[in-house]
C-alpha positions as CSV (number, residue, x, y, z in Angstrom):
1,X,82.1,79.8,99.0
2,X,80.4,78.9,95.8
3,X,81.7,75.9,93.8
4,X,81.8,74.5,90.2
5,X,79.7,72.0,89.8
6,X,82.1,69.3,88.6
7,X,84.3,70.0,92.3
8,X,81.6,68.0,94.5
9,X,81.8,65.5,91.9
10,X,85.8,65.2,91.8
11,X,86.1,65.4,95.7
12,X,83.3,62.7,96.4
13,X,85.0,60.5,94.6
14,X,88.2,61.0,95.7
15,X,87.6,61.1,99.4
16,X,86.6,56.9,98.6
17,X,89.7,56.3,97.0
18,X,92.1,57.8,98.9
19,X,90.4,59.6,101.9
20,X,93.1,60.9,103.8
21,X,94.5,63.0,101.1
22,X,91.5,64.0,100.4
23,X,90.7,65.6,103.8
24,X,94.1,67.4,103.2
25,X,93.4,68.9,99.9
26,X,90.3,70.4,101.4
27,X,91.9,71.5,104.4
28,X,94.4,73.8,102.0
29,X,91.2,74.7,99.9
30,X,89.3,75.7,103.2
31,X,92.8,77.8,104.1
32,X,94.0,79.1,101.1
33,X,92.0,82.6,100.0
34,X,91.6,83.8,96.2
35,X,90.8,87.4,95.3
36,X,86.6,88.9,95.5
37,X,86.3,91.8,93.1
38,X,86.1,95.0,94.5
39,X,82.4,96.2,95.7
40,X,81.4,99.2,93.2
41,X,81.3,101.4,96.8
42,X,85.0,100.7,97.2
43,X,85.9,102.3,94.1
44,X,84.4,105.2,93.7
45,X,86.0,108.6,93.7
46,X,87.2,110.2,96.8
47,X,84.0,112.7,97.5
48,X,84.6,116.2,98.4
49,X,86.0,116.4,102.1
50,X,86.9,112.6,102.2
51,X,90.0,111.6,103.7
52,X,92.0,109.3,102.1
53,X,93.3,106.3,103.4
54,X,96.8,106.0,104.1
55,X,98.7,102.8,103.0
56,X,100.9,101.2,106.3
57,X,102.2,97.9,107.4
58,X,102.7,96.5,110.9
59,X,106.0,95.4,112.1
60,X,104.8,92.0,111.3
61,X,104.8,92.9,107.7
62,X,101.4,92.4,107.4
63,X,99.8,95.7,105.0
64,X,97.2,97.9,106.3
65,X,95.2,101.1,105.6
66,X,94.4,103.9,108.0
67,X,92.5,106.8,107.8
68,X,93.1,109.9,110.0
69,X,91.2,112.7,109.8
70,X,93.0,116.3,109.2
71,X,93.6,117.8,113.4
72,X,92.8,114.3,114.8
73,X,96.2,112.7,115.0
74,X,95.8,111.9,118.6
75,X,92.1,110.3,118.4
76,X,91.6,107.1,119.5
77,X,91.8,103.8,117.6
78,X,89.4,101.5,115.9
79,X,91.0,98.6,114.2
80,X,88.9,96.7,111.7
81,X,89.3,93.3,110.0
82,X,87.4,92.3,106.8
83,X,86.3,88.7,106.0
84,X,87.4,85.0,103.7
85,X,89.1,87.1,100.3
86,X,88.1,90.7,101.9
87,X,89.8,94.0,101.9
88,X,90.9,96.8,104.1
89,X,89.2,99.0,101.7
90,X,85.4,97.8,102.6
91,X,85.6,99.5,105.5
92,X,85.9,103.1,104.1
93,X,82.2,104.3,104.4
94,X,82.9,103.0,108.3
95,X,85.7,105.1,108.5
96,X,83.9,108.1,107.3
97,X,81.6,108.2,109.9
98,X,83.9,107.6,112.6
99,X,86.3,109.7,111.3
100,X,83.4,112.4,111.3
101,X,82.9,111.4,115.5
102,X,87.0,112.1,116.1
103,X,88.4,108.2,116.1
104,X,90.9,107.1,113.6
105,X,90.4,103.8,111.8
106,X,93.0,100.8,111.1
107,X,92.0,98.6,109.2
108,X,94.5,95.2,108.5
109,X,94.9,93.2,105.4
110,X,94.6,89.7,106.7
111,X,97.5,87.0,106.2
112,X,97.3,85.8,102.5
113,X,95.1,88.6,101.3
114,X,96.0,91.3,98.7
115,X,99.7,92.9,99.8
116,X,100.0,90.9,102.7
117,X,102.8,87.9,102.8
118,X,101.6,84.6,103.2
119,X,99.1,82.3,101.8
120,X,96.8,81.1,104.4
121,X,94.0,82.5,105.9
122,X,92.3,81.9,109.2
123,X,90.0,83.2,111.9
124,X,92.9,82.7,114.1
125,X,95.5,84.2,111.9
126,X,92.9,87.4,111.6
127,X,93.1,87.4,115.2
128,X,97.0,87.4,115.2
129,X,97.1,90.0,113.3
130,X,95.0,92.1,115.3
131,X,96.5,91.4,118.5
132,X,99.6,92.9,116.0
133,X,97.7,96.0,115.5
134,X,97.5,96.6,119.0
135,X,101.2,95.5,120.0
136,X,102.1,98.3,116.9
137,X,99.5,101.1,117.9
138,X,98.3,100.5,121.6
139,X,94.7,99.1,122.7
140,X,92.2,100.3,120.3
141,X,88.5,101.8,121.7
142,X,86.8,99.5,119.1
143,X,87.2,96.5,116.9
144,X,84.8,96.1,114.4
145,X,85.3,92.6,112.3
146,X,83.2,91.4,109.0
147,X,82.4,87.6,108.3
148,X,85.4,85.8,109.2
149,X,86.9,88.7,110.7
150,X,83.9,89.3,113.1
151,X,84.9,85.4,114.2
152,X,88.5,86.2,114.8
153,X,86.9,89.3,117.3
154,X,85.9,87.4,120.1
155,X,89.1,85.5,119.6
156,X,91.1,88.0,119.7
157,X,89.5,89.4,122.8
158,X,90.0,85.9,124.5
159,X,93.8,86.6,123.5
160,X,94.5,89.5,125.3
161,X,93.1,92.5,122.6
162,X,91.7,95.5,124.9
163,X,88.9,96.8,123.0
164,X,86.7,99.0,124.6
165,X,83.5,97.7,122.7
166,X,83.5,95.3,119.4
167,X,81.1,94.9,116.7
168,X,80.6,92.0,114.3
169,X,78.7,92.1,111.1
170,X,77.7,89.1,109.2
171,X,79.8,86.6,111.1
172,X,79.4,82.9,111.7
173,X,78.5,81.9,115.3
174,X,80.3,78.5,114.5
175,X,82.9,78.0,112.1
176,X,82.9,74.5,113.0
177,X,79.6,74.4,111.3
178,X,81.0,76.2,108.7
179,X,83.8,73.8,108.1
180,X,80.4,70.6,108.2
181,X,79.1,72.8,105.4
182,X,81.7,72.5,103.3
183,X,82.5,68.9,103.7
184,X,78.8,68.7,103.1
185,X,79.3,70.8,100.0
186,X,82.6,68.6,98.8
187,X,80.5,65.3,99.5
188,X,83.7,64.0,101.7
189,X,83.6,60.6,103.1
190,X,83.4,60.7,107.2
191,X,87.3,59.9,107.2
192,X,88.0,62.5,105.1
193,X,85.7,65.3,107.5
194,X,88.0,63.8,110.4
195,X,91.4,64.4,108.4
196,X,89.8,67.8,107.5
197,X,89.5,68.2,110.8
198,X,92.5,67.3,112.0
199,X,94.4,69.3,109.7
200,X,92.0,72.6,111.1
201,X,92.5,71.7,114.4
202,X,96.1,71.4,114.5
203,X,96.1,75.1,112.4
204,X,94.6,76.6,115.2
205,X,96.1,74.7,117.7
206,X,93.0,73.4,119.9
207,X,89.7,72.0,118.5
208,X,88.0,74.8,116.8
209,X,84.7,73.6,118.7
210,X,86.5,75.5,121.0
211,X,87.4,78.6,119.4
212,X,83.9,78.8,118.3
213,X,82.8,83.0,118.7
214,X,79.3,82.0,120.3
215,X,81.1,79.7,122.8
216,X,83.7,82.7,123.5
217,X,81.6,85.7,123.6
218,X,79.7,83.9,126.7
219,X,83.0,84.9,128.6
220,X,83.5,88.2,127.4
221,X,82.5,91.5,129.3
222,X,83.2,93.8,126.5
223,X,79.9,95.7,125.3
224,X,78.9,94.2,121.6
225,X,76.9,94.9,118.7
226,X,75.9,92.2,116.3
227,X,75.3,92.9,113.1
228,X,73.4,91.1,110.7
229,X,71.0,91.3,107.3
230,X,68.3,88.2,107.5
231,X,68.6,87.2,103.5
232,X,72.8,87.2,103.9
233,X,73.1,84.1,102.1
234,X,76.9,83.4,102.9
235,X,76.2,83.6,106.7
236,X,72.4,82.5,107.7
237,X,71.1,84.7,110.2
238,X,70.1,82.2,113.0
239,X,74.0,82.6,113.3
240,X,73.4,86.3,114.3
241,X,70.6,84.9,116.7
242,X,72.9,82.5,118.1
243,X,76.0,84.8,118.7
244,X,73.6,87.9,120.1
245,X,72.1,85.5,122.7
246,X,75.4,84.0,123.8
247,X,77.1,87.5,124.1
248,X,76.4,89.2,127.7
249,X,74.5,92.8,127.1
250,X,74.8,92.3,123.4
251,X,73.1,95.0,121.0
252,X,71.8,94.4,117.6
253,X,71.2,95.4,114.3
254,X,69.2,93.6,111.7
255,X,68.5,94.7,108.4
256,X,66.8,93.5,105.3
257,X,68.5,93.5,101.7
258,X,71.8,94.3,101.9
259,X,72.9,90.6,101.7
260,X,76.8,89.6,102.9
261,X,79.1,92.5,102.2
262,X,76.7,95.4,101.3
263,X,75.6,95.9,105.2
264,X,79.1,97.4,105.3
265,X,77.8,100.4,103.6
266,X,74.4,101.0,104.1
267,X,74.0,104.4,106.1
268,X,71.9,102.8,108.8
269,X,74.5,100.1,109.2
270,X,77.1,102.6,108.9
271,X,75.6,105.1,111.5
272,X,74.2,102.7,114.2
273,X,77.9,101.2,114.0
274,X,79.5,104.5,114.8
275,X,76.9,105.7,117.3
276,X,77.5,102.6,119.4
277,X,81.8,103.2,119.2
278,X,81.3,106.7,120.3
279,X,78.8,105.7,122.9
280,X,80.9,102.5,124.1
């Protein structure tokens, strides 16, 4: 996420003074999501012949959008998780093209995002709330996640969500590292990184080295598809390398200028995503 410039400043000299507050604060920074303004694709006008989505929550209470095309009530699932301040609604040129190849998408606003209660966010709190999906609608033939979604996929999977095939798209091989990066960024003090730590740890209840997707997927003998554009500037790409290469059978996609959140709309993306569902 991008800072201020004066935050570095405030945290670095903070975390000397009184460190392990410090590490707390950023700990309920790192887990506490604001809004991202909508991409100009998710706005648009319905186009002729496009379904809309439908507006649900689980029994959880978490909210959620699903789109089911007109004939198809009895097509199989794909659920769908967005990423860190992400909606439901990025998924909708997705759920065109599947809708077009007979599935029916669900797609679940995270913990702490837009109408759902709460007010943290997590990779494993995403994967909760998939593994909700499923206990609310049955195993799904697909998961699809973005960014910090894609991480809670292989968790999820670990968990006991019975995918038929999953696909990630712009996600971190390590949030660990991602979590180094941003005490980087804050310019903490090594005691405040380990009460950051801490605090993350005991959120997802084991040391997130271990929760890592590229240490998970290794495990996993559900068919993937990595996803990735090489100038994403949120996620580096050597993430993509990392997670493809760790993943059994993994496919791949890479693409050039779509950034972070675009490759969830550009027709190859879209297409190659919805080819490899049907086909999985």
């Amino acid at each position: 996420m991008a800072l201020p410039w004066w935050v570095p400043r405030v945290f670095g000299v903070a975390s000397r003074l009184a460190p392990t507050a410090t590490g707390r604060l950023a700990a309920f920074a790192m887990l506490t999501p604001r809004q991202n303004p909508p991409q100009p694709w998710e706005v648009v006008p319905l186009l002729a012949g496009e379904v809309a989505p439908v507006p649900c929550r689980l029994a959880n209470g978490l909210a959620a959008l699903h789109w089911t095309a007109p004939g198809a009530a009895d097509g199989p699932w794909v659920f769908a998780h967005h990423g860190w301040e992400g909606r439901p609604s990025q998924f909708r040129p997705l759920a065109g093209a599947l809708l077009a190849r007979g599935f029916r998408v669900l797609a679940v606003e995270g913990p702490g995002h837009g109408r759902s209660p709460g007010r943290k966010a997590s990779p494993w709190l995403f994967a909760q709330a998939l593994l909700a999906a499923q206990a609310d609608y049955g195993a799904p033939a697909a998961v699809i996640g973005h960014s910090m979604g894609g991480c809670a996929v292989p968790l999820a999977l670990a968990r006991g969500l019975r995918a038929g095939c999953a696909v990630t798209l712009g996600a971190p091989a390590a949030m660990s590292e991602i979590v180094g990066s941003f005490a980087g960024a804050l310019r903490l003090t090594p005691r405040s990184r380990q009460e950051l730590q801490r605090q993350l740890d005991r959120h997802g209840g084991q040391p997130m080295q271990e929760l890592d997707p590229e240490r998970l997927v290794a495990g996993l003998a559900v068919p993937g598809l990595v996803v990735h554009c090489r100038d994403d500037s949120i996620v580096h790409f050597t993430h993509a390398e990392r997670l493809a290469a760790a993943w059994p059978g993994a496919q791949t996609c890479w693409v050039d200028g779509l950034g972070h959140r675009n490759v969830l709309c550009a027709p190859r993306v879209v297409n190659q995503v919805a080819d490899f569902i049907q086909g999985g």
